[in-house]
C-alpha positions as CSV (number, residue, x, y, z in Angstrom):
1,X,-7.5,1.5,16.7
2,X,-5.8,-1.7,16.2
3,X,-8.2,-4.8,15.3
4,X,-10.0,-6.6,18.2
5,X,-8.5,-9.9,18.8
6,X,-11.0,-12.9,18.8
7,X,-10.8,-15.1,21.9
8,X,-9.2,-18.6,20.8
9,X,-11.8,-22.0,20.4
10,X,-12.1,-23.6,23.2
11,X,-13.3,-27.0,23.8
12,X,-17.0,-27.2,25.1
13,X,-17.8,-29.0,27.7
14,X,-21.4,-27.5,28.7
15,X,-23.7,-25.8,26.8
16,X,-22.1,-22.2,27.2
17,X,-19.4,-23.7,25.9
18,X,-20.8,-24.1,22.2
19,X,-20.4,-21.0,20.7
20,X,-17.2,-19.9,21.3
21,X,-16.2,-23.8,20.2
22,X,-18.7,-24.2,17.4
23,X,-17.5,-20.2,16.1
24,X,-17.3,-21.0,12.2
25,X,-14.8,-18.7,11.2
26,X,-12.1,-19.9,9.1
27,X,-9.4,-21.7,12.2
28,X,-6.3,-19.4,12.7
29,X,-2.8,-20.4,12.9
30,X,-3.0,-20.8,16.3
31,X,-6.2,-23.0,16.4
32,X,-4.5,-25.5,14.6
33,X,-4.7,-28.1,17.0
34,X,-9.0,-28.3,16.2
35,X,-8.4,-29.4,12.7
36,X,-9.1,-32.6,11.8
37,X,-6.8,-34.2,9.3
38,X,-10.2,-37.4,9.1
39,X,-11.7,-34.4,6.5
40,X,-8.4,-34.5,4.4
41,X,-7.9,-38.1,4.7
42,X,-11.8,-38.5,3.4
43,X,-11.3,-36.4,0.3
44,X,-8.1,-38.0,-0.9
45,X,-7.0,-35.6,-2.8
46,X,-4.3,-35.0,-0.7
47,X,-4.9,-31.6,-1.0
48,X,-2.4,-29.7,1.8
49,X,0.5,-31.5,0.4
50,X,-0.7,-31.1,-3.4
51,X,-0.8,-27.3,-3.4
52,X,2.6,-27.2,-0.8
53,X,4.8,-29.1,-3.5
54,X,3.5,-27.5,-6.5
55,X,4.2,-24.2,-4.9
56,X,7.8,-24.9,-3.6
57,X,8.3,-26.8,-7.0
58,X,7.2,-23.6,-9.1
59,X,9.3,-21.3,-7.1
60,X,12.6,-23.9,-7.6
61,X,12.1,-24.0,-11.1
62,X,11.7,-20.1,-11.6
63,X,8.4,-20.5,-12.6
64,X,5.1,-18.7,-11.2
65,X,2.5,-20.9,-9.9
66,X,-0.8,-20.0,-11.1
67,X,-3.4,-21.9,-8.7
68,X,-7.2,-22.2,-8.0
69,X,-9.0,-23.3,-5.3
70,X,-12.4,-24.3,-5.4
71,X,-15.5,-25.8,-3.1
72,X,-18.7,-25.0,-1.5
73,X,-18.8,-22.4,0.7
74,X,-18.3,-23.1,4.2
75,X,-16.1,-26.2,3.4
76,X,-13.2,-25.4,4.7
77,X,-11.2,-23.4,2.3
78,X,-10.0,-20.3,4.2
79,X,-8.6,-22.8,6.9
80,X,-6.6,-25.1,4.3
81,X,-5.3,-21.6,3.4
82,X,-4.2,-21.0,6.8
83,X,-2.9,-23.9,7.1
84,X,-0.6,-24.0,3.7
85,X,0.4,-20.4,4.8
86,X,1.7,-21.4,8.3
87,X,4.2,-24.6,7.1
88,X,7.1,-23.5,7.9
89,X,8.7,-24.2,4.1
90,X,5.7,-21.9,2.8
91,X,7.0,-19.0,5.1
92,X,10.9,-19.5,4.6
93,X,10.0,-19.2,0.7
94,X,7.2,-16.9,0.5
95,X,6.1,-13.5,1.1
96,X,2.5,-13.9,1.5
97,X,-0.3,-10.9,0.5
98,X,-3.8,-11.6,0.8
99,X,-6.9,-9.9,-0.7
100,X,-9.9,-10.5,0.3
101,X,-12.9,-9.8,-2.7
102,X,-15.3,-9.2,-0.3
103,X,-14.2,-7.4,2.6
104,X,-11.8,-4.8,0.8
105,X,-13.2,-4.4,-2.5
106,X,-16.4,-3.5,-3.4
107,X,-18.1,-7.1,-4.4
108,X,-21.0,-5.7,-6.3
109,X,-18.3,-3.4,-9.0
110,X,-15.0,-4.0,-8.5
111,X,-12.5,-4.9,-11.7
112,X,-9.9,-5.8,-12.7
113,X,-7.7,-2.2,-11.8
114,X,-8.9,-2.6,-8.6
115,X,-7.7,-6.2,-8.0
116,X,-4.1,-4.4,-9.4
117,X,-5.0,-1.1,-7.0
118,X,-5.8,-3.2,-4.2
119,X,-2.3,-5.8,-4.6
120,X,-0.5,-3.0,-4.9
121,X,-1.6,-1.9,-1.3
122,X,-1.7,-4.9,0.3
123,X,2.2,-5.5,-0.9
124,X,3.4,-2.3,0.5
125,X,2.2,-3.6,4.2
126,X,3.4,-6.9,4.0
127,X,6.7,-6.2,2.7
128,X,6.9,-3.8,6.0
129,X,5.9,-6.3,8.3
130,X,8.2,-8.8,7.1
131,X,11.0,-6.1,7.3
132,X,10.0,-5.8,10.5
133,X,10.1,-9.7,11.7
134,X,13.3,-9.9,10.1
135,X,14.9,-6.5,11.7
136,X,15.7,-4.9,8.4
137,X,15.2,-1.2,7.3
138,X,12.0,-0.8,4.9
139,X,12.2,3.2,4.7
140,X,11.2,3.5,1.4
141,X,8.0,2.4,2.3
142,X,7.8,6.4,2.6
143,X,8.5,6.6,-0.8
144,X,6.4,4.1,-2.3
145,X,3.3,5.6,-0.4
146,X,3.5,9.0,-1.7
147,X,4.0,7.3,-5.2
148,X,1.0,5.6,-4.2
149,X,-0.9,9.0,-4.0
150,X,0.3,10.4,-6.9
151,X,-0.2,7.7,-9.2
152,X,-3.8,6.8,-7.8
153,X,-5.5,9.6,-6.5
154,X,-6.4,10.9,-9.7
155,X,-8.8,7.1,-9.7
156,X,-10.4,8.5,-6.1
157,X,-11.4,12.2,-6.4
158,X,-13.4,12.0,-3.3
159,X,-10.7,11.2,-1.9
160,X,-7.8,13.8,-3.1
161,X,-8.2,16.7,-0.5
162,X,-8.3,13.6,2.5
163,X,-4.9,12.3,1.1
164,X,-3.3,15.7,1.2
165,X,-4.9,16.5,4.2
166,X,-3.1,13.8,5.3
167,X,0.2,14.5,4.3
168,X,1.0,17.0,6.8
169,X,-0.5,15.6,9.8
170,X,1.9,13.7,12.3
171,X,1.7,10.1,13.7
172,X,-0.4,7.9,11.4
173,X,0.2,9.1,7.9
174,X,1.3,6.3,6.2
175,X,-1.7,4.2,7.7
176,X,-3.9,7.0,6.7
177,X,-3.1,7.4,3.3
178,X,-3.3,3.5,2.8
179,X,-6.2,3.3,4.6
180,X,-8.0,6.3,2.3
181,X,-6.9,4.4,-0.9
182,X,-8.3,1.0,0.8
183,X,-11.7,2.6,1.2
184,X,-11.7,4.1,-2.2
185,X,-11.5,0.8,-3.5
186,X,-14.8,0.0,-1.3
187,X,-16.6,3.2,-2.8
188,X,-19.5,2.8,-4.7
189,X,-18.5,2.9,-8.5
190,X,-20.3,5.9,-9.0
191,X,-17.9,7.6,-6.7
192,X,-14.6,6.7,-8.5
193,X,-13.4,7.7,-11.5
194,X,-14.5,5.1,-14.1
195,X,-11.4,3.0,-14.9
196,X,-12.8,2.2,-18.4
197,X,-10.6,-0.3,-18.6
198,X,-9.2,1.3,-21.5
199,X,-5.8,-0.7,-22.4
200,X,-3.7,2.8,-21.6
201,X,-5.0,2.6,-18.3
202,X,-4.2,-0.9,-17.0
203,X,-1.0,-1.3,-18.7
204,X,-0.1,2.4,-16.4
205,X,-1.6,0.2,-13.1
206,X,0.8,-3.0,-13.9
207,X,3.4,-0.5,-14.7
208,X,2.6,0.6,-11.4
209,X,2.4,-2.5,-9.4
210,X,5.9,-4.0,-11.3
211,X,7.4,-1.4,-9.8
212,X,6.1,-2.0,-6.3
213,X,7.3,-5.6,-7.0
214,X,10.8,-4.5,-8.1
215,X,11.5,-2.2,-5.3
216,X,9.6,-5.4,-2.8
217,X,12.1,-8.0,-4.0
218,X,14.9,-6.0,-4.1
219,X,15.0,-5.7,-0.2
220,X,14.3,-9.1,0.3
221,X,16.0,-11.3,-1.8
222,X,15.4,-14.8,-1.4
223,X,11.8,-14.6,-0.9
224,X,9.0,-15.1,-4.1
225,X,5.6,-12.9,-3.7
226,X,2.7,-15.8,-3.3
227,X,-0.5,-13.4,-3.7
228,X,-3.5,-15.5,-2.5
229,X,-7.1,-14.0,-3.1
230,X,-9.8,-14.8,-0.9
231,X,-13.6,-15.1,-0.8
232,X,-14.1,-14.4,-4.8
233,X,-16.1,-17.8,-4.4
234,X,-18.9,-15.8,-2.2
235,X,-22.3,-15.3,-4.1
236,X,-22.3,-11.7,-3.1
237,X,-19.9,-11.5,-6.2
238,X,-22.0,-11.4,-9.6
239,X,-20.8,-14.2,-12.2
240,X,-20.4,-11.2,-14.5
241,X,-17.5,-9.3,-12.8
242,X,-15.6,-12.7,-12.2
243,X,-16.1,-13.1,-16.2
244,X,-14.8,-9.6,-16.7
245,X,-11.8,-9.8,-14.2
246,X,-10.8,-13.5,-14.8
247,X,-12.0,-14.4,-18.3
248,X,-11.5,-11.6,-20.1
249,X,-8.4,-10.4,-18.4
250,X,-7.0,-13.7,-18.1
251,X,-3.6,-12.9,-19.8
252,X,-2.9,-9.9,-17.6
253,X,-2.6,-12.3,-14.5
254,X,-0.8,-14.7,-16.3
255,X,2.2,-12.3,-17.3
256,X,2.6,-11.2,-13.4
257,X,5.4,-12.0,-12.5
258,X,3.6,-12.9,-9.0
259,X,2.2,-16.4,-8.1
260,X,-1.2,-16.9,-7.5
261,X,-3.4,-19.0,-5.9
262,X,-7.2,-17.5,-5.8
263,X,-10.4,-19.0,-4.5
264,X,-13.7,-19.2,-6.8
265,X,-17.2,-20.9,-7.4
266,X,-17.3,-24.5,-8.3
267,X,-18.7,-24.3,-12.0
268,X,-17.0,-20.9,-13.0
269,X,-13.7,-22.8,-12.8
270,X,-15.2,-25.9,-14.6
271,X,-17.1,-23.9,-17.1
272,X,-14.0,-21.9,-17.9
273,X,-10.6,-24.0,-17.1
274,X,-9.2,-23.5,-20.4
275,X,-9.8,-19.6,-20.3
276,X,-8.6,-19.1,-16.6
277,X,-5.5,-17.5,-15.8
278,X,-4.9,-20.4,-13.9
279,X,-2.9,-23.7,-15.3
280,X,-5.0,-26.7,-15.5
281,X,-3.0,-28.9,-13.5
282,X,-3.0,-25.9,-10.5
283,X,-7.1,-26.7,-10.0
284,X,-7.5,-27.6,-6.7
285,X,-10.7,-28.5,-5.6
286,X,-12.1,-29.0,-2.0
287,X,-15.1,-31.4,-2.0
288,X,-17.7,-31.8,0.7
289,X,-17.9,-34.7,3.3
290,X,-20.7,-36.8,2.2
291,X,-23.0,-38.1,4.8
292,X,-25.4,-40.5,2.3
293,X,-23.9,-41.8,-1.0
294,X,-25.2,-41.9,-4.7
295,X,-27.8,-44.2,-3.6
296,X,-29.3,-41.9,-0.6
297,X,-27.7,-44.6,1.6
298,X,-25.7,-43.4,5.2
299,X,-22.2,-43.1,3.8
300,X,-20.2,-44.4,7.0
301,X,-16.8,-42.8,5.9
302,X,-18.3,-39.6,5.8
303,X,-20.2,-39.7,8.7
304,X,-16.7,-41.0,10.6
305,X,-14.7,-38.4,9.4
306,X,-17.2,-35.8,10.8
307,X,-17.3,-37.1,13.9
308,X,-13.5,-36.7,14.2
309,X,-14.0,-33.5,13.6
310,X,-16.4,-32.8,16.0
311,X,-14.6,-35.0,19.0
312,X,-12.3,-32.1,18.7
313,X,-14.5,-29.4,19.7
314,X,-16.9,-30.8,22.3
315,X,-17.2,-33.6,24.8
316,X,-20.1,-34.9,22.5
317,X,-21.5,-37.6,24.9
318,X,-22.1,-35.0,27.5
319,X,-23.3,-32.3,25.0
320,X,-25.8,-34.3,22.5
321,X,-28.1,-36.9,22.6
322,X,-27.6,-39.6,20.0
323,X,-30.6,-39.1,18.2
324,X,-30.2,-35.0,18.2
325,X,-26.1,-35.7,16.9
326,X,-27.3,-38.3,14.1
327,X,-30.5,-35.1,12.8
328,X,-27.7,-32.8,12.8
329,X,-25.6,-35.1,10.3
330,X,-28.4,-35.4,8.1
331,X,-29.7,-32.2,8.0
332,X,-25.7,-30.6,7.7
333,X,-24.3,-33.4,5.1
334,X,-21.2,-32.5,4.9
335,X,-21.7,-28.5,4.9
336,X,-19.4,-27.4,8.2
337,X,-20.5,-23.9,8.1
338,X,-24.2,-24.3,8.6
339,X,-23.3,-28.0,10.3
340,X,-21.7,-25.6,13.1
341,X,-24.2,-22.9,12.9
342,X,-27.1,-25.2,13.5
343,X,-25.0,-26.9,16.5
344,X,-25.2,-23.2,18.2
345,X,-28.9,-22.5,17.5
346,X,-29.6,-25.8,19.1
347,X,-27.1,-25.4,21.9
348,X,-29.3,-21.9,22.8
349,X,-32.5,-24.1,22.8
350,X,-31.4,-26.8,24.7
351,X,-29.9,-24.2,27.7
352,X,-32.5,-21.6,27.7
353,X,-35.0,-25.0,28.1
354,X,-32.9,-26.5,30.7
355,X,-32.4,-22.5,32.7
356,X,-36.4,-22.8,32.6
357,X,-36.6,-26.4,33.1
358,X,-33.9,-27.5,35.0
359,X,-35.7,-31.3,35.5
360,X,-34.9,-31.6,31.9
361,X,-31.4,-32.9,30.4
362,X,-28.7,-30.0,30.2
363,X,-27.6,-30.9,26.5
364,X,-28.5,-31.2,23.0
365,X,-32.0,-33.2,22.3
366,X,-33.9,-34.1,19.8
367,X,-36.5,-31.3,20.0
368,X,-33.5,-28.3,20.3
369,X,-32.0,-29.7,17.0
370,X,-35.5,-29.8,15.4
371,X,-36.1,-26.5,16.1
372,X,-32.4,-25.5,14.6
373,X,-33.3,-27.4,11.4
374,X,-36.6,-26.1,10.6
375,X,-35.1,-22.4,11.2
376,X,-32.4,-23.2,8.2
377,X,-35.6,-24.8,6.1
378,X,-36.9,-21.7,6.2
379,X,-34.1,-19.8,5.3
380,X,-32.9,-22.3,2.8
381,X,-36.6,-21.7,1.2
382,X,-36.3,-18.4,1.1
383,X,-33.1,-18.1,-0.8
384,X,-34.3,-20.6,-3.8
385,X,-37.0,-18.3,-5.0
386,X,-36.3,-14.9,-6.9
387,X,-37.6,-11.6,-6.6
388,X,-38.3,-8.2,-8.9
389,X,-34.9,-6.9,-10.4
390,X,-33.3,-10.2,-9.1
391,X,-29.9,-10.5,-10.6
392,X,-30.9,-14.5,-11.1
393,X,-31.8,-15.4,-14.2
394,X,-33.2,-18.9,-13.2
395,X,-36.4,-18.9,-12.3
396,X,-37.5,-21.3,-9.3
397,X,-39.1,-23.9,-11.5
398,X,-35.9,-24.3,-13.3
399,X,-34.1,-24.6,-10.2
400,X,-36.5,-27.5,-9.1
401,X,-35.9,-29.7,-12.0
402,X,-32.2,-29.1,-11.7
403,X,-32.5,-30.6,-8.3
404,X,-34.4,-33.2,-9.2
405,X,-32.6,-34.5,-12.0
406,X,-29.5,-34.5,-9.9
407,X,-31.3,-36.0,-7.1
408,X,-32.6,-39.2,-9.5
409,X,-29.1,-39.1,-10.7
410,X,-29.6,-37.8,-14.7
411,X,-26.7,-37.6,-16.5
412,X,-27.4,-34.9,-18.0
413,X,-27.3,-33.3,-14.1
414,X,-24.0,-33.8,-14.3
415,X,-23.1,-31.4,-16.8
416,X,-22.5,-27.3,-15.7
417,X,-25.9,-25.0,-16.7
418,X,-26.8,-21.7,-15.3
419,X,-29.2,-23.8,-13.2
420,X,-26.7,-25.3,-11.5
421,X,-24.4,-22.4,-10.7
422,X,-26.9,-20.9,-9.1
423,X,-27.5,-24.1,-6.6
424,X,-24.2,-24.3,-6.0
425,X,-23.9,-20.7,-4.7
426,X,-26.9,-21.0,-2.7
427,X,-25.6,-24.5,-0.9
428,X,-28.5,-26.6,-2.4
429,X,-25.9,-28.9,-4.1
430,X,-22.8,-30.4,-3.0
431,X,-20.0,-31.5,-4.7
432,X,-18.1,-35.0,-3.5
433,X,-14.7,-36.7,-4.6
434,X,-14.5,-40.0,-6.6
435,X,-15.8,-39.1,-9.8
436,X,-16.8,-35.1,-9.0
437,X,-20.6,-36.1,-8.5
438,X,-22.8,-33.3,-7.8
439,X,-25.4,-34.6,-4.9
440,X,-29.1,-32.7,-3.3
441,X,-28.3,-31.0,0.3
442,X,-30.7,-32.5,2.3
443,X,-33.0,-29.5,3.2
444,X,-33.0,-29.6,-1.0
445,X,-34.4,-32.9,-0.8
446,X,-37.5,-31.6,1.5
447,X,-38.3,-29.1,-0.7
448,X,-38.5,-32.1,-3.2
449,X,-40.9,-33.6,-1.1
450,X,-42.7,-30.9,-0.6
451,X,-43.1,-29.6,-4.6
452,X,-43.7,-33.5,-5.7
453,X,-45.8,-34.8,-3.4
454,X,-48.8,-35.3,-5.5
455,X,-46.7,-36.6,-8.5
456,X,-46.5,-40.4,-9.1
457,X,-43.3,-40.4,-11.3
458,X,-41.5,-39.0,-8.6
459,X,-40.2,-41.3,-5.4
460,X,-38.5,-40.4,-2.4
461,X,-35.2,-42.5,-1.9
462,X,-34.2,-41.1,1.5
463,X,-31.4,-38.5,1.9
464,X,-33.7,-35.9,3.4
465,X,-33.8,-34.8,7.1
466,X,-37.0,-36.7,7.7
467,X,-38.0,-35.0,10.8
């Protein structure tokens, strides 16, 4: 069954309008038009333009370009990746193959041979579709597929008799068997053969996937392999497996002869630059929009830029009452995924109030994006503490000093601890341009309130949601 195609954003211009405009999924090349180049501007970093030259400049000087990309989640990342991989230099130069860490491996076990297992894949199916755009013959794509069983099937036991099975059916087969080895990868570890990572074993898999490459570039010259992985930033991936698969095994991705741009969490690239497989210069960090500065003052810049972004989704005058728009900016600061997902919440309360009270205003109020906020409170709570067998090592009382010591602006905050990788990855604390401060997300500030209330040495200096 070929995947379900989403319906493209829309602008919203009435309330039923706000989900389907409002959808935070990543913007697609064809959704372009809703980005807003005030978010860019704001960061200056120059970021689209930074990653585009060093990429085209790496492939001209027949060198690989090993490249990171780093922010908090639901910042924007997976759309600037869109965006780099739709220029039209970017496609003339590059085939493209994406992975994805936590839709098609397993992001609770996978390692390094299954990063290998999984490029290997993923390679075989682009270099057919681009065969296929460009009207040339890929047949031994055939070939390569059955090698593909041979040479990994002994990894997938489970999955042997499938694979052979699927050898001698008819239409499909070559989907099938990529698809079987795709879902091995997904398997629960206990249900693969255990890689070891025994130093036989992974130089067989690169000797494996060098091949693949060989045979890939050979039938289309002109064109460098750009492999970009995706979503190895999420904090469903354990700090441990990114140490094993890009720490430890930091010089096997270095001698691909592949370039690379990957996506991971703010502090494992800063705690670990000089050990990454990626080149310090090629560090590429996407901050958030601040809404109040150092000082827990409205930052007007940020608070701009957002609403240029915003303008391009909705008719905001007809959909949100001033002082519902200005809660959302506070309560959001700067984080677009939950910034969008609180805009839909209240979008459902203001029209299920106005369907049952039509006297009432049909748009956003203050009351609908109250409600939204104290629902994310609760959830934002709920993911600070820890529970039995917790893979969190930080306890919730270290947590809370973390945040206050960056929210009274310690400089000792500043400085990556376990604490604050673990804040990071829950979205308690952003991460701005300038000088890479580190800055309380306002439902983080509550909680402040809350936990210090009844201590004198501790004073609020705004920056909260202040309902």
């Amino acid at each position: 069954m070929p995947p379900r195609q989403r319906a493209p954003i829309t602008k919203a211009t009435g309330l039923r309008g706000i989900p389907n405009a409002f959808r935070a999924d990543p913007l697609t090349a064809g959704e372009m038009q809703f980005y807003s180049g005030a978010l860019d501007q704001h960061r200056n970093n120059f970021l689209q333009r930074g990653v585009k030259d060093d990429l085209l400049e790496s492939a001209e000087q027949s060198f690989f370009f090993k490249g990171v990309l780093y922010g908090n989640r639901g910042n924007g990342k997976s759309t600037e990746i869109n965006r780099l991989l739709t220029d039209p230099r970017i496609q003339e130069k590059f085939l493209v193959v994406r992975l994805d860490g936590l839709n098609q491996l397993n992001p609770q076990t996978f390692g390094v041979a299954d990063v290998i297992i999984l490029l290997g894949i993923n390679l075989i199916v682009e270099a057919r579709h681009k065969c296929k755009e460009l009207g040339k013959d890929f047949h031994v794509a055939a070939i390569m597929e059955k090698d593909l069983q041979k040479e990994l099937a002994p990894y997938f036991p489970h999955l042997q008799n499938k694979v052979q099975t699927g050898e001698t059916t008819q239409a499909g087969v070559e989907v099938n068997v990529l698809s079987l080895l795709k879902l091995g990868l997904r398997r629960d570890v206990s249900e693969k053969t255990d890689f070891a990572l025994e130093s036989e074993t992974l130089e067989n898999l690169v000797g494996f996937l060098a091949r693949k490459v060989e045979i890939v570039s050979e039938h289309l010259p002109g064109l460098e392999l750009l492999v970009v992985g995706e979503n190895f930033d999420k904090d469903q991936i354990p700090k441990a497996l990114l140490d094993q698969t890009f720490v430890q095994y930091a010089p096997l991705f270095r001698n691909l002869p592949l370039h690379l741009l990957f996506t991971l969490p703010i502090p494992f690239v800063h705690s670990n630059d000089t050990k990454l497989p990626f080149d310090r210069d090629r560090q590429y960090a996407i901050y958030d929009i601040p809404v109040c500065d150092e000082n827990h003052k409205p930052n007007p810049e940020g608070i701009k830029a957002l609403n240029e972004l915003l303008e391009k989704r909705a008719a905001m005058d007809l959909l949100f009452a001033k002082d519902a728009f200005d809660l959302l900016l506070r309560a959001a600061s700067g984080d677009l995924h939950l910034l969008f997902t609180m805009i839909v919440t209240a979008g459902k309360h203001a029209r299920y109030r106005n369907e049952d009270r039509p006297d009432t205003e049909a748009k956003i109020l203050l009351a609908d994006v109250k409600l939204a906020v104290l629902k994310e409170l609760s959830a934002f709570r709920n993911r600070m503490g820890t529970v039995p067998e917790d893979s969190d090592p930080t306890t919730w009382e270290m947590k809370k000093l973390k945040l206050r010591a960056i929210y009274e602006n310690s400089p000792d905050a500043k400085i990556p601890d376990e604490a604050l990788y673990q804040l990071l990855r829950r979205r308690a604390v952003l991460y701005f341009n300038g000088p890479g401060r580190y800055g309380v997300h306002p439902l983080g500030v509550e909680m402040l309130k809350e936990q210090f209330s009844a201590d004198p040495t501790f004073t609020y200096k705004g920056g909260g949601v202040d309902l």
